[in-house]
C-alpha positions, 0 to 999 in steps of 0.5 A, spaced: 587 303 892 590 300 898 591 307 902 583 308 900 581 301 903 585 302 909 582 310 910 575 307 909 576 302 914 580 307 920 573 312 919 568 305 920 572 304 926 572 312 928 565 312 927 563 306 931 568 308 937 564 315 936 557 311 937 559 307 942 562 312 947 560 312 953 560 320 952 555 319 946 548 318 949 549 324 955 552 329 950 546 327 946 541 328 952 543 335 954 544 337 946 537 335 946 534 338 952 538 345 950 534 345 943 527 343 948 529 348 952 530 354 947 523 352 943 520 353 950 524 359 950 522 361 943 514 359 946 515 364 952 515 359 957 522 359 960 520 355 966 518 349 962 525 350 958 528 349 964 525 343 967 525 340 960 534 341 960 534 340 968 531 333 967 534 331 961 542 334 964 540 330 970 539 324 964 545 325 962 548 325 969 546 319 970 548 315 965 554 318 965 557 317 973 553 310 973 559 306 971 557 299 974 550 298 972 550 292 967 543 297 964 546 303 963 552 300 960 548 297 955 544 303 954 551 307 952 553 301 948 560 300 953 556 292 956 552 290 949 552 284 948 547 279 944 544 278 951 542 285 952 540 286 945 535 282 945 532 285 952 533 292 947 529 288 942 524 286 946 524 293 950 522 296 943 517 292 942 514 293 948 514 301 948 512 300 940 506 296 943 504 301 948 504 307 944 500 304 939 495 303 943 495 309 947 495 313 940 489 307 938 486 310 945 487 317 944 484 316 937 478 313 939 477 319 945 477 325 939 472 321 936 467 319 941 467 327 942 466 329 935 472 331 933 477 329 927 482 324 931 488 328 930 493 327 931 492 321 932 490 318 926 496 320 923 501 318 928 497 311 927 498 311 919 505 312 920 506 307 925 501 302 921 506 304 915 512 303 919 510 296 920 508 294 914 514 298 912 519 293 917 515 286 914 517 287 908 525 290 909 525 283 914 521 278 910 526 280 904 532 280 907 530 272 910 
C-alpha cells in the first residue's frame, strides 16, 4: 500500500516536472509546426508547410533562448507565479473576447451576402456552450 502511494506520488511529480519544463512549449511548438507543415505538404503546398514550420521553430527559438524575460518564463511555466496567473487569466479572457467577436462579425458578414454563416455559427454554438459550460462547473464548485 505504501509503495503504491509512494509510486503515485513520484509520477505526479514526474508529470508536473514534464509540464513545467522549460523544453515542454518549444518541443511542443515545433511537434506542431511539422504536423501543420506535413498537412501542407499533404494539400500540395509545400511553401506554406515551410513558413508554417519556420514561424512556429522560430517560436520555439524564442522561448527557448529568452531566458531573462519575466514573460516567456511565465509562459514555459519556469517564473509562474499567483501574479502571473492572473495577468493568464486576464489574457485569456481577452483573446476570448476577441474571438468571439470576431466569429460574431464574421457570422453576420456570411449572412448579410446570402450565405448560411458557416462556419461561424458553429464556432459561436460551441463557444456559447463552452461558456455556459465553465459557469456551471465554477458556480458548482463556489
Amino acid at each position: 500500500m505504501m509503495a503504491t502511494i509512494m509510486h503515485e506520488e513520484g509520477r505526479r511529480s514526474l508529470t508536473s516536472r514534464l509540464l513545467c519544463s522549460r523544453y515542454t512549449l518549444p518541443v511542443f511548438s515545433v511537434a506542431l509546426g511539422l504536423l501543420i507543415m506535413g498537412l501542407f505538404l499533404h494539400a500540395g503546398d509545400w511553401v506554406g508547410g515551410v513558413w508554417s514550420l519556420g514561424i512556429m521553430t522560430g517560436f520555439a527559438g524564442v522561448v527557448l533562448l529568452g531566458g531573462r524575460s519575466e514573460t516567456i518564463r511565465g509562459l514555459r511555466g519556469d517564473g509562474r507565479d499567483e501574479r502571473f496567473a492572473m495577468i493568464d487569466l486576464r489574457a485569456t479572457a481577452v483573446s476570448g473576447l476577441v474571438v468571439t467577436v470576431a466569429i460574431i462579425v464574421g457570422f453576420m458578414i456570411e449572412i448579410s451576402q446570402g450565405h448560411s454563416g458557416a462556419p461561424y455559427a458553429q464556432l459561436g454554438a460551441i463557444a456559447g456552450l463552452a461558456y455556459l459550460g465553465a459557469i456551471a462547473v465554477q458556480r458548482l464548485r463556489s
